[in-house]
BATISE-827517 format. One record per residue (C-alpha): x, y, z; residue in three letters. Coordinates in pm, whole numbers, plus 50000, padded with zeros to 5 digits. Each point is the difference from the previous one (the first is absolute). Last residue first. Layout:
N
+-------+-------+-------+------+
!    xx !    yy !    zz ! type !
+-------+-------+-------+------+
!     X !     Y !     Z !  Ala !
...
+-------+-------+-------+------+
END
This chain:
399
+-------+-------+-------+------+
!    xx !    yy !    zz ! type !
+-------+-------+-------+------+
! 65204 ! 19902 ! 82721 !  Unk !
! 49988 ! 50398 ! 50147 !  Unk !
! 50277 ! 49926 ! 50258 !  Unk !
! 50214 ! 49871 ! 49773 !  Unk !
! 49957 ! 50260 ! 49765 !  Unk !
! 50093 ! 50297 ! 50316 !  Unk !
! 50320 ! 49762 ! 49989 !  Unk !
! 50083 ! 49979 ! 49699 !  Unk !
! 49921 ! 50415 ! 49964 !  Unk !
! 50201 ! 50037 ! 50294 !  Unk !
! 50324 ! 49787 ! 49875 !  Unk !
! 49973 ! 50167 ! 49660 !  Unk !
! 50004 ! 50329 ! 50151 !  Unk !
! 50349 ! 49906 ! 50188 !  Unk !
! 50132 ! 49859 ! 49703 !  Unk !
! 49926 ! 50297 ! 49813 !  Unk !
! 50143 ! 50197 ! 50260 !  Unk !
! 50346 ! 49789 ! 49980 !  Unk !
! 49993 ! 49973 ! 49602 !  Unk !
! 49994 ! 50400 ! 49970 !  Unk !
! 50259 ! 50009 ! 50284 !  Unk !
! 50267 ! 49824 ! 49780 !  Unk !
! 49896 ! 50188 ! 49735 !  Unk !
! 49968 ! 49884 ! 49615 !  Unk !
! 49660 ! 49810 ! 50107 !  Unk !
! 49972 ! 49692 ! 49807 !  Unk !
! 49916 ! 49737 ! 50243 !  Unk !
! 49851 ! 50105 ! 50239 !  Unk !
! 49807 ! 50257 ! 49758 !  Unk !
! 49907 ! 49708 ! 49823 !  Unk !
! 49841 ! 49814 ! 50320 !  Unk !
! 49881 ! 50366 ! 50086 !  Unk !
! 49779 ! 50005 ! 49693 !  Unk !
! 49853 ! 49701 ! 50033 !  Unk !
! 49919 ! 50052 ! 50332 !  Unk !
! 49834 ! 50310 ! 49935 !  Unk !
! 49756 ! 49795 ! 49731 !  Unk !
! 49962 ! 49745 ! 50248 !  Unk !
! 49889 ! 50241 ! 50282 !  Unk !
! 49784 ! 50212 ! 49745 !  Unk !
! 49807 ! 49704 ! 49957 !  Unk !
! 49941 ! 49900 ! 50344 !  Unk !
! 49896 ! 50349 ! 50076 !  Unk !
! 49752 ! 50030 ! 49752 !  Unk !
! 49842 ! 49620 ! 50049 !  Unk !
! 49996 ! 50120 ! 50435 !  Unk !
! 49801 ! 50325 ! 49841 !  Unk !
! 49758 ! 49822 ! 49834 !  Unk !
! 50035 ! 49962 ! 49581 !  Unk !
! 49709 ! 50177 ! 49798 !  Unk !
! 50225 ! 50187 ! 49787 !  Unk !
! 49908 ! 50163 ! 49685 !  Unk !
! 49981 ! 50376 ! 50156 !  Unk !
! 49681 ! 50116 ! 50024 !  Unk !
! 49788 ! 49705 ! 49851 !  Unk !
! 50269 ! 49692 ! 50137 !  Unk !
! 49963 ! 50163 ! 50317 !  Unk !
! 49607 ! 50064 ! 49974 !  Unk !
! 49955 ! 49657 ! 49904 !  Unk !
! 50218 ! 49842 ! 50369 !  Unk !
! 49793 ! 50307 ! 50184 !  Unk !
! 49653 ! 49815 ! 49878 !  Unk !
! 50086 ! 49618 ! 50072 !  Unk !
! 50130 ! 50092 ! 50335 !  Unk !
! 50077 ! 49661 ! 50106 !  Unk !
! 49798 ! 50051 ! 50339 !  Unk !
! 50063 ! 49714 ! 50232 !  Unk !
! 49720 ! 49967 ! 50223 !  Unk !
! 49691 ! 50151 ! 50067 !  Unk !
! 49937 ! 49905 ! 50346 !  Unk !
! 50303 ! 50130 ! 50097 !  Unk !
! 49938 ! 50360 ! 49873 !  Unk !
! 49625 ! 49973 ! 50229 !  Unk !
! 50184 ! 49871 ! 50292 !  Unk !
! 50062 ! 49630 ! 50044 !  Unk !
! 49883 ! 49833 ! 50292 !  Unk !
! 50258 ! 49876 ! 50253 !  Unk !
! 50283 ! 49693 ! 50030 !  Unk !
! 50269 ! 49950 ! 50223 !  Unk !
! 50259 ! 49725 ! 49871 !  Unk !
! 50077 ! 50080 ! 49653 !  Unk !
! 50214 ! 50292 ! 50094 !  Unk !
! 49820 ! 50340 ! 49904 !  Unk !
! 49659 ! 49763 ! 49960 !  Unk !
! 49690 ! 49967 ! 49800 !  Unk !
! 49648 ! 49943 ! 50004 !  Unk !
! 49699 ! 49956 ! 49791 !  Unk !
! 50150 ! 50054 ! 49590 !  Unk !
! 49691 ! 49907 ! 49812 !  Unk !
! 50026 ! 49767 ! 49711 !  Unk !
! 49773 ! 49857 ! 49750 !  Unk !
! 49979 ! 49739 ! 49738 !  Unk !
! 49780 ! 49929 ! 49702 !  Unk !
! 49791 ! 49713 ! 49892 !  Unk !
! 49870 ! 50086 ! 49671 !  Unk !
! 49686 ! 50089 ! 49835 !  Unk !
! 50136 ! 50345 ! 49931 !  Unk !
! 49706 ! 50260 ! 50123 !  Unk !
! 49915 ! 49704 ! 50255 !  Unk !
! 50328 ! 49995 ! 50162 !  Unk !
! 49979 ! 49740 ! 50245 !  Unk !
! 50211 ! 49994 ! 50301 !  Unk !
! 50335 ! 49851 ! 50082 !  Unk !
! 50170 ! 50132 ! 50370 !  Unk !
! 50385 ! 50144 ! 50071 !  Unk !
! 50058 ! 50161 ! 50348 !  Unk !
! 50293 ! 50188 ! 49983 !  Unk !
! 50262 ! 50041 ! 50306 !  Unk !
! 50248 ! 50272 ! 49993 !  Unk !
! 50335 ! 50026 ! 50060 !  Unk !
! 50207 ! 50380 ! 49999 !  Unk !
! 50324 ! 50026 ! 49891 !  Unk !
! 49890 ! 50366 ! 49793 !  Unk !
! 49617 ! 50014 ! 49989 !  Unk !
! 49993 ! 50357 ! 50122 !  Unk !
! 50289 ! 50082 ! 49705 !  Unk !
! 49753 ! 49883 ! 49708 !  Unk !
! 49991 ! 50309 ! 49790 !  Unk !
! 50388 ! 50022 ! 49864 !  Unk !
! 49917 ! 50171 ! 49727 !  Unk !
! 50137 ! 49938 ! 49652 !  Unk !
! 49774 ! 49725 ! 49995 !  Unk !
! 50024 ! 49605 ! 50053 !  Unk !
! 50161 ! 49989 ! 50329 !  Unk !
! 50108 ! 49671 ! 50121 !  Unk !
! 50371 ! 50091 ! 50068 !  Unk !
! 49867 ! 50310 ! 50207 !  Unk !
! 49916 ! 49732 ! 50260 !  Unk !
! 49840 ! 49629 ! 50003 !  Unk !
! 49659 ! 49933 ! 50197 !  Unk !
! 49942 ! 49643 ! 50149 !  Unk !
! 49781 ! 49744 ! 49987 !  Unk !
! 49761 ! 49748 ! 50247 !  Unk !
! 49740 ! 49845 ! 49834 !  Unk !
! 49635 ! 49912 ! 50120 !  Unk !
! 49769 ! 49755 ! 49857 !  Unk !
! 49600 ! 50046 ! 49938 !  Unk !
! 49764 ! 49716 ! 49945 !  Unk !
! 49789 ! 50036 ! 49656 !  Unk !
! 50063 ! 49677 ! 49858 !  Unk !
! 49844 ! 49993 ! 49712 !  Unk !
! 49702 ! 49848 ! 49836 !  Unk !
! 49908 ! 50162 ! 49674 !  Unk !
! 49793 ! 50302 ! 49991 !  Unk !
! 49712 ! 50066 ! 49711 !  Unk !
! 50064 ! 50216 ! 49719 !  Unk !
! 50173 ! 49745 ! 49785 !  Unk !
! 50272 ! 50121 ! 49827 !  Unk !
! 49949 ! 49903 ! 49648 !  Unk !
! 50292 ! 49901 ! 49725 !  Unk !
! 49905 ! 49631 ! 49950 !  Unk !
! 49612 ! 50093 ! 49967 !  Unk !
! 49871 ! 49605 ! 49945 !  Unk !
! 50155 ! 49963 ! 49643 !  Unk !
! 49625 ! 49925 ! 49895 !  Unk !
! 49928 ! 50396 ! 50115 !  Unk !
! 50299 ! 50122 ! 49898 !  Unk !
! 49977 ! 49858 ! 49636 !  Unk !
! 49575 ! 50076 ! 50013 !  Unk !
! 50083 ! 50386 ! 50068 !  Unk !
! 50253 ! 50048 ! 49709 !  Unk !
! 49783 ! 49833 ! 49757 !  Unk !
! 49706 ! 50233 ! 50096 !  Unk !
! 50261 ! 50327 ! 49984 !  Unk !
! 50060 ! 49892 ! 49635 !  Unk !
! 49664 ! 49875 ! 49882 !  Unk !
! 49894 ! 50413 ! 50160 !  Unk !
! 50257 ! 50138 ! 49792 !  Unk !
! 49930 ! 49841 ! 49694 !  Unk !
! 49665 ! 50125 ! 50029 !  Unk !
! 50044 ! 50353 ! 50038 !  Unk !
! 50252 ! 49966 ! 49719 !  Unk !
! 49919 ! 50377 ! 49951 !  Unk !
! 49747 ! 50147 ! 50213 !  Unk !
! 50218 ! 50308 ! 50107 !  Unk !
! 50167 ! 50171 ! 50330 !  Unk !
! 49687 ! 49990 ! 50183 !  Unk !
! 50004 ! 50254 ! 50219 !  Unk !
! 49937 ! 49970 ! 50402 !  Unk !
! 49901 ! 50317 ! 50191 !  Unk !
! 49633 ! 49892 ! 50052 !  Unk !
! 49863 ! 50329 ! 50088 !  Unk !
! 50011 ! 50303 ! 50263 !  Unk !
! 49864 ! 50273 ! 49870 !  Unk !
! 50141 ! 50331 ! 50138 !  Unk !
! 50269 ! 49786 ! 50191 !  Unk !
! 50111 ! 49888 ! 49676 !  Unk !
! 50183 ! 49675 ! 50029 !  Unk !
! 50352 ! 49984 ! 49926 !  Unk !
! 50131 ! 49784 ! 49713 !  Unk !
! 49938 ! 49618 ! 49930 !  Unk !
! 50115 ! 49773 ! 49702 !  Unk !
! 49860 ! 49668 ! 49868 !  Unk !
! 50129 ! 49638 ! 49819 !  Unk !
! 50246 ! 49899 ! 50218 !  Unk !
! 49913 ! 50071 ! 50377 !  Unk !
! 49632 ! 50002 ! 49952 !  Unk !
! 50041 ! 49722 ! 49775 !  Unk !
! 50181 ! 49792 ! 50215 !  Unk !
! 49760 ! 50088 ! 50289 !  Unk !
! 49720 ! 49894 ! 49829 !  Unk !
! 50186 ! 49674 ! 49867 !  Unk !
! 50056 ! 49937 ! 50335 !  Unk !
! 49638 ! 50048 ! 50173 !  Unk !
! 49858 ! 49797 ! 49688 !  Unk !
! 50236 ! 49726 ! 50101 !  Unk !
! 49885 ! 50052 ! 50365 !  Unk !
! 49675 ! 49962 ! 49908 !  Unk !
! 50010 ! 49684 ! 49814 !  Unk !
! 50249 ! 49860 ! 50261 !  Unk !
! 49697 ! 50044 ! 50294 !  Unk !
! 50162 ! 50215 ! 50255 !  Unk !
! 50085 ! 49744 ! 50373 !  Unk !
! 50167 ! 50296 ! 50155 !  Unk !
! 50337 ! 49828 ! 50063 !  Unk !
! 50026 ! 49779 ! 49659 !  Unk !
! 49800 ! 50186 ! 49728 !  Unk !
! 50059 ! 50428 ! 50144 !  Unk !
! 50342 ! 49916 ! 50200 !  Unk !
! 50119 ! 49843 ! 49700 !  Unk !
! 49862 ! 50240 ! 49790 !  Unk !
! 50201 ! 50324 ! 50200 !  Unk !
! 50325 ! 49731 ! 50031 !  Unk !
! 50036 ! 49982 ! 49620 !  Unk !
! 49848 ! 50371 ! 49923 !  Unk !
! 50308 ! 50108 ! 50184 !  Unk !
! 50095 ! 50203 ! 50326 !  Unk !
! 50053 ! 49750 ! 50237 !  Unk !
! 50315 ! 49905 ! 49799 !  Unk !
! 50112 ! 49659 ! 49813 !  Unk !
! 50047 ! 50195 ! 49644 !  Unk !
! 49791 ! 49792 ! 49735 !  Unk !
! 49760 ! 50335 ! 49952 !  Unk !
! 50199 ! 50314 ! 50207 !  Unk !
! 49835 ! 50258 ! 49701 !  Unk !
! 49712 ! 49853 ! 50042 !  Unk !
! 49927 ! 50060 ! 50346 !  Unk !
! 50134 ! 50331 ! 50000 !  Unk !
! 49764 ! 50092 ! 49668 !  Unk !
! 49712 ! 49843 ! 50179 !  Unk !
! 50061 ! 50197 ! 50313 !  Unk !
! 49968 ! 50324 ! 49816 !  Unk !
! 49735 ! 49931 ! 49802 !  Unk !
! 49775 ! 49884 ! 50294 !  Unk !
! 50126 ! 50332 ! 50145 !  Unk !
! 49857 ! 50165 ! 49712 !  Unk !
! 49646 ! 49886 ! 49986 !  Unk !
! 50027 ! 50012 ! 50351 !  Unk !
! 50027 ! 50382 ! 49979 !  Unk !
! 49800 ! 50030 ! 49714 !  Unk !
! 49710 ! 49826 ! 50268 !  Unk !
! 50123 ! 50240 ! 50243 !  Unk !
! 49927 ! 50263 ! 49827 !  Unk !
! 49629 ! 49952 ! 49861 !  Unk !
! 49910 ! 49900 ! 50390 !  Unk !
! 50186 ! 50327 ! 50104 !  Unk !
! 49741 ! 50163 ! 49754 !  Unk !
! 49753 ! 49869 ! 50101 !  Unk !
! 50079 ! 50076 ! 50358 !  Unk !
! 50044 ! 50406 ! 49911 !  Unk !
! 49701 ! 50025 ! 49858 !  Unk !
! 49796 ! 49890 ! 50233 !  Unk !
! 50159 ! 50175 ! 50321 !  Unk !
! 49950 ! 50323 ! 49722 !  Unk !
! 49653 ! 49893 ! 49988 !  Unk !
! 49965 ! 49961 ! 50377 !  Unk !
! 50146 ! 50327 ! 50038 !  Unk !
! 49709 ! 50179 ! 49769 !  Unk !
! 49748 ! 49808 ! 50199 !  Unk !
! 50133 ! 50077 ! 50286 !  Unk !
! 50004 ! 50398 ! 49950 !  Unk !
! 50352 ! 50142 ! 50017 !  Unk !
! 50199 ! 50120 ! 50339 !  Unk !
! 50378 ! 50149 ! 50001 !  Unk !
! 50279 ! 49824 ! 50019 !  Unk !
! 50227 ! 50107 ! 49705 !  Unk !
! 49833 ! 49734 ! 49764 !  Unk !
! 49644 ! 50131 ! 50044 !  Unk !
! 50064 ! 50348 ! 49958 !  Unk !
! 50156 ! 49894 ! 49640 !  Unk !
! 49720 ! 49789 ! 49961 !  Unk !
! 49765 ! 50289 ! 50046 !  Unk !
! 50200 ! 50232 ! 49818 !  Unk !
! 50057 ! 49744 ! 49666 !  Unk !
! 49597 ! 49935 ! 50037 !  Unk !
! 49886 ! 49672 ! 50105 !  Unk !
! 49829 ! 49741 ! 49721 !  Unk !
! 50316 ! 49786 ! 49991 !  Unk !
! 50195 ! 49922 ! 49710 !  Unk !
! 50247 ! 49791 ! 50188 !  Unk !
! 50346 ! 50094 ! 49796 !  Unk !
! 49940 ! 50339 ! 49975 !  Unk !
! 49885 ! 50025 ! 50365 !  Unk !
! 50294 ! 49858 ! 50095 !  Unk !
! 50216 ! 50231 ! 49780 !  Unk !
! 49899 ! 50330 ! 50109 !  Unk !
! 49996 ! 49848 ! 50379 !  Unk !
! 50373 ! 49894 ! 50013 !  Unk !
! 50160 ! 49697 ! 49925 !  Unk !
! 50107 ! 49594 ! 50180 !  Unk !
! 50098 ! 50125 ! 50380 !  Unk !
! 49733 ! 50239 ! 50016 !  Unk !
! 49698 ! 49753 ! 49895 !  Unk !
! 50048 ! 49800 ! 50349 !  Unk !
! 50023 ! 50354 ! 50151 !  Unk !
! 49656 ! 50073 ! 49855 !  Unk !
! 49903 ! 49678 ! 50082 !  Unk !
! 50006 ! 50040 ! 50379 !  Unk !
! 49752 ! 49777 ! 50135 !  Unk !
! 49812 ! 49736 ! 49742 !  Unk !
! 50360 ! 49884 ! 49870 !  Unk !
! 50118 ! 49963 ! 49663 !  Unk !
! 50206 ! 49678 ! 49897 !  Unk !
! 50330 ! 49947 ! 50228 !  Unk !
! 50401 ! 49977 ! 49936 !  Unk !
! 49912 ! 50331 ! 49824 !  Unk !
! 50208 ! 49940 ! 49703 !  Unk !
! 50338 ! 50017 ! 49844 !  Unk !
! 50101 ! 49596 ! 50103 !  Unk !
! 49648 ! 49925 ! 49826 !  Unk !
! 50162 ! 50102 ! 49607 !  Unk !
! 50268 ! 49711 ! 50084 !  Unk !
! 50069 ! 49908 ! 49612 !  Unk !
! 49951 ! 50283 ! 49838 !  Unk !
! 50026 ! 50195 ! 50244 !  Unk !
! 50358 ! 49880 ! 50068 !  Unk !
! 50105 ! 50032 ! 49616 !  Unk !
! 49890 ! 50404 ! 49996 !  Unk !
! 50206 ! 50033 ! 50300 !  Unk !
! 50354 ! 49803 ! 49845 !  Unk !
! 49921 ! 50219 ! 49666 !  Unk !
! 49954 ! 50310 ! 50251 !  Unk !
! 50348 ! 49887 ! 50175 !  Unk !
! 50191 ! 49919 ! 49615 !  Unk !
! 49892 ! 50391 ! 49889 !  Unk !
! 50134 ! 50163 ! 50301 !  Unk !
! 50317 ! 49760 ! 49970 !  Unk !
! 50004 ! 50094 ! 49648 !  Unk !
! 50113 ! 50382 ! 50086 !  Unk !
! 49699 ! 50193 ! 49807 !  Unk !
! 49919 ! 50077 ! 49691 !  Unk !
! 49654 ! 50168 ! 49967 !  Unk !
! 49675 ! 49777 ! 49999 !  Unk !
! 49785 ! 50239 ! 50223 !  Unk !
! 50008 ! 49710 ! 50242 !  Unk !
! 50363 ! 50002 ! 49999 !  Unk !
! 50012 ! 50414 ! 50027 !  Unk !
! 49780 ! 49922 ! 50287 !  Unk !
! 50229 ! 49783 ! 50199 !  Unk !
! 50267 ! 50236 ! 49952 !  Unk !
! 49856 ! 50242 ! 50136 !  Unk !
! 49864 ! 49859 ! 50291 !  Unk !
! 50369 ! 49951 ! 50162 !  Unk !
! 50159 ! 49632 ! 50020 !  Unk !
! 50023 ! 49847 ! 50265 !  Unk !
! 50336 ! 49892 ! 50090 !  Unk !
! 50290 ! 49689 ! 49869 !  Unk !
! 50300 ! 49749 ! 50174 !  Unk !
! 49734 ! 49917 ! 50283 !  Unk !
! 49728 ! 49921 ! 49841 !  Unk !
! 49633 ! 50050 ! 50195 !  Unk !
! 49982 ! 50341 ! 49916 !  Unk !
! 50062 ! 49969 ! 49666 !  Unk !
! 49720 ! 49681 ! 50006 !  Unk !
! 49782 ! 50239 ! 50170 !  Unk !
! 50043 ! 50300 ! 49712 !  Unk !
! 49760 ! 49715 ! 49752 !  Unk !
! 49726 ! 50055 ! 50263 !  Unk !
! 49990 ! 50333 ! 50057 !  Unk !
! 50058 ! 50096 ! 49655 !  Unk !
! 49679 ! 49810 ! 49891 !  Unk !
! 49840 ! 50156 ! 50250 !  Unk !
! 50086 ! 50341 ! 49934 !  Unk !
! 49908 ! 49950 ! 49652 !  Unk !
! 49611 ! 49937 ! 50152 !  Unk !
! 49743 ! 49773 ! 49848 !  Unk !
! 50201 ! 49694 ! 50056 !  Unk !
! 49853 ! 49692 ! 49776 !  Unk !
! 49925 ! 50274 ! 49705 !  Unk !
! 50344 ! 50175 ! 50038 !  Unk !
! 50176 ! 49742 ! 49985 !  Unk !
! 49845 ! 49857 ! 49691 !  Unk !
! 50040 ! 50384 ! 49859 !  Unk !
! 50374 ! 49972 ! 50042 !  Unk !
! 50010 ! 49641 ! 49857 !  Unk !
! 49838 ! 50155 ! 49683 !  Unk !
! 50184 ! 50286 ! 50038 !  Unk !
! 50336 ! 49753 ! 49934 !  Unk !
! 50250 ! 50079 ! 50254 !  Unk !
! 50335 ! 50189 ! 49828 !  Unk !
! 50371 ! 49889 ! 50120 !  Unk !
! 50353 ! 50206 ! 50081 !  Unk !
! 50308 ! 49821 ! 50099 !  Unk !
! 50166 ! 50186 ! 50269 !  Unk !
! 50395 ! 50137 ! 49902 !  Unk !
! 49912 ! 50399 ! 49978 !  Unk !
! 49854 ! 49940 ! 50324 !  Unk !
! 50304 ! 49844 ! 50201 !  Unk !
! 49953 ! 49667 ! 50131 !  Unk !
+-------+-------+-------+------+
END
């Protein structure tokens, strides 16, 4: 898309300053919304630049402005994902430190009784008294607690607000098969799991999160308002007794039903061009060639469901003599999802070569049949018969 043509977009300061607070650093926040650009294959990274003009709140192209939005939402909602996978170690917490902020604002944030040089000493590498270190060790694991109590704060939130919003939907990922597994699975007294549900409703209903400040880490959930507080609560109470006396019609259970889990084997063959699904034709090794797939049902626990797999394990140039498949073989069929967009991106055509040629075939015949036909030459209709007999032909061979 041409410059001039790009949709232009402002991000709120408020947002910007939320961002900032959870990440410290602009170059982080950059870093992190530039790996989706990275990741997609039709777009870039973007250059700093343009990044900070967003955060400065000047118009920018909106998909700069939709990717911090899309950011600011994640850590809202998965604020652990963009942490130290671990709390604060005894060895090595200076580099522990490095990967959150720098020295200036650690000892900011921890108020520690060490001097700005001898914690900046400190948290290059060189030595500081134990007592002052074991402060700073201290320090730091309060404050870790404080954050990852806001961080479950939020993620409790989070899941609440997925749960709810797949209520009555027979998924593994709804408040109907979360209860069901608390009362019926996990033996939860009903009273408590109808104050666990209305909780959750009105975390996901009746409150509002942002980031959490990394300076002070606190409960990041807002109450929206106290209005109808009440009403609310009857509400979500009434909604928890119907599925609980209608015995949880739309929950998965979380527990495995018998199965049989035996595997079978199936014998198949690849197609040709004919079967390409991309403008490419990127399955030419598996041309002709049969293959054997062993097929097998497992549980899913993530969807509650019995789910199938398959694993190509051998195949064969003549369905007779069978080996291991190489690593391209093992794959499979590739319907090149990604160069079938790109076509219809670039040029509006996604169609694979064998679709291209077929059509141009029928569109040339139709034109010779006329030409047959209708030529004013004598010749004329003799070499467009000819053509029309190789381009039948050449179609015949395609179908």
């Amino acid at each position: 898309m041409a410059k001039e043509e790009r949709v232009t977009a402002k991000f709120g300061k408020g947002y910007a300053a939320q961002l900032m607070a959870f990440n410290i650093k602009k170059q982080r926040i950059v870093d992190l919304c530039n790996v989706d650009f990275e990741e997609d294959l039709f777009d870039e990274a973007k250059d700093y630049s343009s990044w900070n003009r967003a955060l400065n709140g000047k118009e920018v192209w909106e998909g700069i402005v939709d990717a911090l939005h899309s950011l600011w939402g994640a850590q809202v909602s998965h604020p652990r994902k963009y942490l130290p996978d671990d709390g604060p170690p005894d060895d090595g917490l200076q580099d522990w430190m490095k990967q959150i902020a720098t020295a200036p604002w650690w000892l900011d944030v921890l108020q520690v009784s060490a001097s700005q040089s001898a914690f900046n000493a400190w948290f290059s590498g060189r030595p500081m008294g134990k007592a002052k270190v074991a402060e700073v060790k201290a320090a730091v694991d309060d404050w870790w607690a404080r954050l990852m109590a806001a961080v479950e704060r939020a993620e409790y939130a989070s899941l609440a607000a997925e749960l709810m919003d797949s209520k009555g939907q027979k998924t593994a990922r709804s408040i109907d098969s979360h209860i069901y597994t608390k009362v019926v699975e996990q033996g939860m007294e009903v009273e408590d799991a109808r104050d666990l549900f209305v909780d959750m409703s009105m975390k996901a209903y009746r409150y509002h999160a942002r980031p959490i400040d990394l300076a002070d880490p606190q409960d990041p959930l807002r109450k929206m308002d106290d209005t109808h507080d009440e009403m609310y609560r009857s509400d979500f109470v009434k909604a928890f007794d119907d599925m609980h006396e209608a015995g949880y019609p739309n929950a998965l259970p979380s527990i495995a039903p018998d199965f049989d889990a035996a595997p079978w084997f199936e014998v198949k063959r690849w197609g040709g061009p004919e079967n390409e699904e991309c403008p490419k034709n990127i399955n030419e090794e598996l041309y002709g060639l049969w293959y054997r797939v062993k097929y097998q049902r497992y549980w899913n626990a993530d969807f509650r469901t019995v789910a199938l797999s398959h694993e190509i394990v051998e195949v064969s140039e003549d369905g007779e003599e069978w080996r291991s498949p190489n690593k391209r073989e093992t794959r499979g069929w590739d319907p090149g999802t990604v160069l079938f967009m790109r076509g219809l991106i670039e040029d509006g055509d996604g169609r694979s070569q064998y679709e291209r040629e077929v059509d141009e075939l029928r569109s040339k015949i139709k034109r010779l049949r006329f030409d047959t036909q209708s030529a004013f030459k004598a010749e004329d209709r003799a070499t467009a018969q000819i053509e029309l007999t190789a381009a039948e032909k050449r179609l015949g061979e395609l179908r």
